[in-house]
Each structure stands twice: as C-alpha cells, then as structure tokens.
Backbone bond lengths (Angstrom), bond angles and torsions (degrees), N, CA, C in turn:
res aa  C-N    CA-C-N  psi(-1)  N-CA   C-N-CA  omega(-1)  CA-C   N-CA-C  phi
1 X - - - 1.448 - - 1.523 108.42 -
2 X 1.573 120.65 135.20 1.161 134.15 174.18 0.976 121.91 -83.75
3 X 1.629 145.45 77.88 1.487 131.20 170.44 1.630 104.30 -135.50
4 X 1.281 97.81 119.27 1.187 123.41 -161.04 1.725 114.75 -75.21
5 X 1.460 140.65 121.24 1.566 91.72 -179.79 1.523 130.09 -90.43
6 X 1.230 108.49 -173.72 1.222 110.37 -178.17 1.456 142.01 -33.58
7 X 1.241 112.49 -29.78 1.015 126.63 175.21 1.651 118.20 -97.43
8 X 1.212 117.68 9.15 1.327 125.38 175.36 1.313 108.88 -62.08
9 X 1.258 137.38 131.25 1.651 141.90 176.48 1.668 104.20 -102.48
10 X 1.250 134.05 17.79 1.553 124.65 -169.77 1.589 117.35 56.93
11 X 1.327 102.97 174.90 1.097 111.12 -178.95 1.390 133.46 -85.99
12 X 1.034 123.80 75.85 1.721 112.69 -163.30 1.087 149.71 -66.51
13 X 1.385 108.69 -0.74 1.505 146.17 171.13 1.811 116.97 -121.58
14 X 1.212 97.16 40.83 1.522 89.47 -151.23 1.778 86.73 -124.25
15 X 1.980 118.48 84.75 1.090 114.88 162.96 1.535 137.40 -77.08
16 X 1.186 125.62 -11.32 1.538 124.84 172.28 2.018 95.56 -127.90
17 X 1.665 93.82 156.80 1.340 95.46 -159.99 1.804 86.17 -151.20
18 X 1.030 120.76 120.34 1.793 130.99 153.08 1.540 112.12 -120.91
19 X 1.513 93.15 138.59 1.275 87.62 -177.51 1.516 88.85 -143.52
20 X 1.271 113.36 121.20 1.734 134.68 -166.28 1.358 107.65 -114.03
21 X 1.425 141.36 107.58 1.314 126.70 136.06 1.381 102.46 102.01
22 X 1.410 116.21 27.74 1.460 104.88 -168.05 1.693 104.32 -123.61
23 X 1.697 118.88 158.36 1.649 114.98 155.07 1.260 127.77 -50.69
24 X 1.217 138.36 123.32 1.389 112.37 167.98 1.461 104.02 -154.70
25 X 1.042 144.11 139.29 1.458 155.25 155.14 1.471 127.47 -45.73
26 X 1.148 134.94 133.14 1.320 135.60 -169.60 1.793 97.51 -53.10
27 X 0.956 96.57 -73.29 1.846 116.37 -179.43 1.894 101.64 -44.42
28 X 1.127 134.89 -57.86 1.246 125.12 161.12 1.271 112.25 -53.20
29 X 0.976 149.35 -72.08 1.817 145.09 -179.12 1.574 98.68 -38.62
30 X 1.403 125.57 -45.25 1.592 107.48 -175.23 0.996 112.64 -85.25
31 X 1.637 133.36 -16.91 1.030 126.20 -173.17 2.226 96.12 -81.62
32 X 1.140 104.33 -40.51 1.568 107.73 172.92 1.461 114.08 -44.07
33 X 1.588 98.18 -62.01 1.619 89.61 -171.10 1.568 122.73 -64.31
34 X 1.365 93.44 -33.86 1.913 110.50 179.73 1.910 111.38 -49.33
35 X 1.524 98.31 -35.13 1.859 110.36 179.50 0.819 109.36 -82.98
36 X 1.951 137.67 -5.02 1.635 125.85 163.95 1.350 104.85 -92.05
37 X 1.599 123.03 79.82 1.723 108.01 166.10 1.538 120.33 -41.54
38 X 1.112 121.28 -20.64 1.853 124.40 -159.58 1.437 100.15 -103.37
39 X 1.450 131.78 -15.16 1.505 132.78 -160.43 1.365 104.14 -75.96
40 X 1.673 106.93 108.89 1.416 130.65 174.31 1.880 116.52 -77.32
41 X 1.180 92.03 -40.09 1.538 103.17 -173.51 1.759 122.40 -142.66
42 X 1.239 86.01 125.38 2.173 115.91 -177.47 0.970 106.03 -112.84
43 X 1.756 90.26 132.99 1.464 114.96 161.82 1.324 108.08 -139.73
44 X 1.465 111.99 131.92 1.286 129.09 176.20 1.393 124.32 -127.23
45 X 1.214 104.40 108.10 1.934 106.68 -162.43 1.558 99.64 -143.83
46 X 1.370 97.49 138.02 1.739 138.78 -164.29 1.773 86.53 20.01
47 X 1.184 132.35 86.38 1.359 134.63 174.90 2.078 91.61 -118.43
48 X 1.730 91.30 136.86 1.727 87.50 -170.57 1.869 97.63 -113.97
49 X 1.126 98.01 -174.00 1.424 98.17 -167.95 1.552 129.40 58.68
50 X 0.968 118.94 13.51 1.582 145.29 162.95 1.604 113.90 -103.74
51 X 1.536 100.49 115.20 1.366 96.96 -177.71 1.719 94.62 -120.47
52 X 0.805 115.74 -51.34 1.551 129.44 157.59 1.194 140.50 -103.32
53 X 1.137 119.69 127.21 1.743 134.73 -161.30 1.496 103.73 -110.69
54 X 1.133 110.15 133.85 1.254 131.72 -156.16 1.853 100.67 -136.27
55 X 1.223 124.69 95.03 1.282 133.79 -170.79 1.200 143.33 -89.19
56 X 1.591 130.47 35.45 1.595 134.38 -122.87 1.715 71.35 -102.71
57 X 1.493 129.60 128.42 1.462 159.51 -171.51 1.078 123.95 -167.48
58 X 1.041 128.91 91.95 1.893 140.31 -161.21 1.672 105.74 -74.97
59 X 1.264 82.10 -29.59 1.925 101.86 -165.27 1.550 112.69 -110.32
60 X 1.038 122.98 -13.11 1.983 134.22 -159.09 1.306 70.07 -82.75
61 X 1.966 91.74 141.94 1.371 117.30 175.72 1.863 94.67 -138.43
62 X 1.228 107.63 -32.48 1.374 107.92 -179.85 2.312 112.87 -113.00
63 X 1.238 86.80 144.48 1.936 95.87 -171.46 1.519 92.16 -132.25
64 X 1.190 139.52 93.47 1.584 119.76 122.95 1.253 125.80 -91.27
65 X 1.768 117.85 132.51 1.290 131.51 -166.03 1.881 93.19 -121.54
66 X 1.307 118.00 117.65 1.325 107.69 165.60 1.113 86.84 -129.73
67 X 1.593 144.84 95.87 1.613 168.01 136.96 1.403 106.55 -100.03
68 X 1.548 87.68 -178.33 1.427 122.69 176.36 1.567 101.99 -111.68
69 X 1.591 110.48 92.87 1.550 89.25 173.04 1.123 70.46 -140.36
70 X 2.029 101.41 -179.94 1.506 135.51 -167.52 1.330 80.21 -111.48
71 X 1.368 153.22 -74.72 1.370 144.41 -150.43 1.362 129.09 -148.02
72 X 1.564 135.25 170.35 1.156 104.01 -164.82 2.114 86.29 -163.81
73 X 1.259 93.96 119.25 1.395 103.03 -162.13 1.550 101.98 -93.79
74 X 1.051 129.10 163.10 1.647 128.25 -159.23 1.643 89.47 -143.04
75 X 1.338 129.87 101.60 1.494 110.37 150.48 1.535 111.77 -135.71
76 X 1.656 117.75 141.75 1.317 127.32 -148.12 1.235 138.06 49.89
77 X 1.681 96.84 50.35 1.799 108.18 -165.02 2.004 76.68 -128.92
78 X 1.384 102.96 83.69 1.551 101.27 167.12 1.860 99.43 -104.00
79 X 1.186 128.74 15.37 1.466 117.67 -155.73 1.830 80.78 -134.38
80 X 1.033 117.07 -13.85 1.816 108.63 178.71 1.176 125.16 -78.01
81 X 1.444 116.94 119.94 1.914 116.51 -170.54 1.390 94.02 -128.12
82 X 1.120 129.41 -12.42 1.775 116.54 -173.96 1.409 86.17 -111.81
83 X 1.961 95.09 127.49 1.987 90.79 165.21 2.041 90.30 -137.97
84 X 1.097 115.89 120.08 1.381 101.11 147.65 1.679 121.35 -117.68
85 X 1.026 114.26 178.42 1.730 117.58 -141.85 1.508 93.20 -143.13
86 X 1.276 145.97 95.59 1.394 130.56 141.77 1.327 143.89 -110.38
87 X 1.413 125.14 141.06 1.474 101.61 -158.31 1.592 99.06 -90.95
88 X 1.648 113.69 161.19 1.240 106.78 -163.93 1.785 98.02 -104.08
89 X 1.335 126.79 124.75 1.411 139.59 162.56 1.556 111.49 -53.34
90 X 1.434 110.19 132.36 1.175 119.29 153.05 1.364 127.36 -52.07
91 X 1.620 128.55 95.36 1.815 109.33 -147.45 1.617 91.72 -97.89
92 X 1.209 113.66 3.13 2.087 101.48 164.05 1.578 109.18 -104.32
93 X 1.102 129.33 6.72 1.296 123.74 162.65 1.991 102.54 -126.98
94 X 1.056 121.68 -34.50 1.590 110.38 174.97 1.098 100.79 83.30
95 X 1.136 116.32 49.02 1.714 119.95 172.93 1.987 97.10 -160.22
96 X 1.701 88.45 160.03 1.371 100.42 -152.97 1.647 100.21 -91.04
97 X 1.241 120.31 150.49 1.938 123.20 -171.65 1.207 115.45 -44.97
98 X 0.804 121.07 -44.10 1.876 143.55 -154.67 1.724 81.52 -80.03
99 X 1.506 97.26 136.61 1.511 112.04 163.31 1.435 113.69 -83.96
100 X 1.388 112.45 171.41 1.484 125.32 178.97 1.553 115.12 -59.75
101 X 1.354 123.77 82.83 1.774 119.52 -170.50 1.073 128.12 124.47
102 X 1.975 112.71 -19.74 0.792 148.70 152.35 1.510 132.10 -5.47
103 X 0.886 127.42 20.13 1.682 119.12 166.74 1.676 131.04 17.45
104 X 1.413 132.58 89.78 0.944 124.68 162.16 1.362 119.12 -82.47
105 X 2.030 110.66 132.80 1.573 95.38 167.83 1.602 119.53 -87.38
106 X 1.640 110.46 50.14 1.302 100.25 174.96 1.795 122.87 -68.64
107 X 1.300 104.69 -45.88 1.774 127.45 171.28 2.055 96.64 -31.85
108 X 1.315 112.73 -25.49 1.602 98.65 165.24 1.728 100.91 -86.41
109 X 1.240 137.88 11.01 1.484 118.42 154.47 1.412 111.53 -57.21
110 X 1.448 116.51 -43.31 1.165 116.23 -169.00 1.481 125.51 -66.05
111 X 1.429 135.40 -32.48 0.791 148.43 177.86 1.962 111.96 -65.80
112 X 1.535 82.99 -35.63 2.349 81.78 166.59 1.405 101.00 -112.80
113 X 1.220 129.05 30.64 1.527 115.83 162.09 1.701 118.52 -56.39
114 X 0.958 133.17 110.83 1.811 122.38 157.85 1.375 103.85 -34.49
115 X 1.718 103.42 -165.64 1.440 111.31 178.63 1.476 78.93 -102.14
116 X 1.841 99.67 140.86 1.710 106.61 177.89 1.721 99.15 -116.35
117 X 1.133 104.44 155.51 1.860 113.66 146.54 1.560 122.93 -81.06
118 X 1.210 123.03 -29.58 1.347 129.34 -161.54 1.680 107.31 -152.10
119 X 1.245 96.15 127.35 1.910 111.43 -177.65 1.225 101.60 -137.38
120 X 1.723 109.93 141.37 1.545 110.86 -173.65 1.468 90.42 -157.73
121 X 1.598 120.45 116.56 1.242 121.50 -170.95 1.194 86.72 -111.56
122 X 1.212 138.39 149.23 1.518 133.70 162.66 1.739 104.02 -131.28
123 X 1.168 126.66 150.48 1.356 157.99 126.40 1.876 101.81 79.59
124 X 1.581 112.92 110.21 1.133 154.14 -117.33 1.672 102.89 -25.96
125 X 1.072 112.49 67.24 1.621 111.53 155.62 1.425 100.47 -99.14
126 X 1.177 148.19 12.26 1.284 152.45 172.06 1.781 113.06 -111.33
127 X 0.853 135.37 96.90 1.617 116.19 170.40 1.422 118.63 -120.14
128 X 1.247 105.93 153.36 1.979 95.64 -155.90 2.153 73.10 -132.24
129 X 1.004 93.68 118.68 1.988 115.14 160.59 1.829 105.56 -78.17
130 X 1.062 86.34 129.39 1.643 91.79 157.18 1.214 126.57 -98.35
131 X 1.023 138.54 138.26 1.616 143.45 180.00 1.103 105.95 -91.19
C-alpha cells in the first residue's frame, strides 16, 4: 500500500515511474504524479484502488496503463504520443471486470487526449455491433 506521509514533497528528479501491484488512491496517485515535474515515462499495472487516473505531467511522453480503471483524465500532457490501454482480467475467475452491459467511462479518454503518435487500446474497450 502507497500512502505517503505528510510531509513527502514528491519526487523531483524522478523521470521514469512503474508502479506494479500496489494500493493506492485516486487522490494519492494524482497528487504523486503531479510532484514528478520531470516524469517522462508511466507504468501502471494491476494497481487496485484506482478507479480514476488523473494525469497532470508537463513532461510524460510515454503511458502504459494495464489496470482496472473506468477513466483516465489527461491535463498538461501536451508532450505525450505513446498511450497503451489494457484492461486488467480477473486471473482467478478468467473473465474481464466490467459486468455484462456494463458501461465504461473510458470514451471520456478521448475527449482529454493530447495530440498522440501512437494509440493502443487493447481488450474489449472497443466493441463494434453488427447490424
């Protein structure tokens, strides 16, 4: 579990950042990422207690997210062109988070995307209906 104390000032020299397998709070993760001015590159994998990601990165050029989140807000990410996106599987049942009908608010990524070079959504945040 991630809770930092109070007196923590972030990292200020702190250009690459993974964060694997850990607790952490929406409001702690933004307040984390917001205290690395220099952080070029994220990784966020099976991290719980994150439902929304909140991304303030002046400098991030690279995002991999392989979680379980509903959304993921982008502000002062004009320098970010690599994003990949995966949703994270339940690996003791083998089935994906999202219930049957289920609504993700990912489709608001799009609306704070920067201008990117490279997009990689992976595993059903996309669904195409047939008529």
């Amino acid at each position: 579990m991630f809770k930092p104390s109070p007196e923590f000032k972030g990292f200020s020299n702190l250009f690459y950042l993974e964060l694997c397998k850990i607790v952490v709070t929406a409001n702690v993760f933004s307040s984390l990422i917001s205290s690395c001015p220099l952080l070029e590159y994220l990784t966020v994998e099976s991290c719980s207690s994150v439902d929304c990601l909140e991304i303030d990165a002046p400098k991030l050029i690279f995002l991999s997210c392989q979680s379980h989140v509903s959304s993921i807000c982008f502000k002062n990410t004009s320098l970010l062109f690599i994003i990949s996106i995966t949703l994270e599987v339940d690996r003791n049942e083998n089935k994906i988070s999202f219930k049957e009908g289920e609504t993700s608010n990912m489709v608001m990524l799009f609306d704070s995307l920067p201008v990117i070079q490279y997009l990689e959504i992976d595993y059903y945040y996309v669904k195409v209906r047939l008529a």
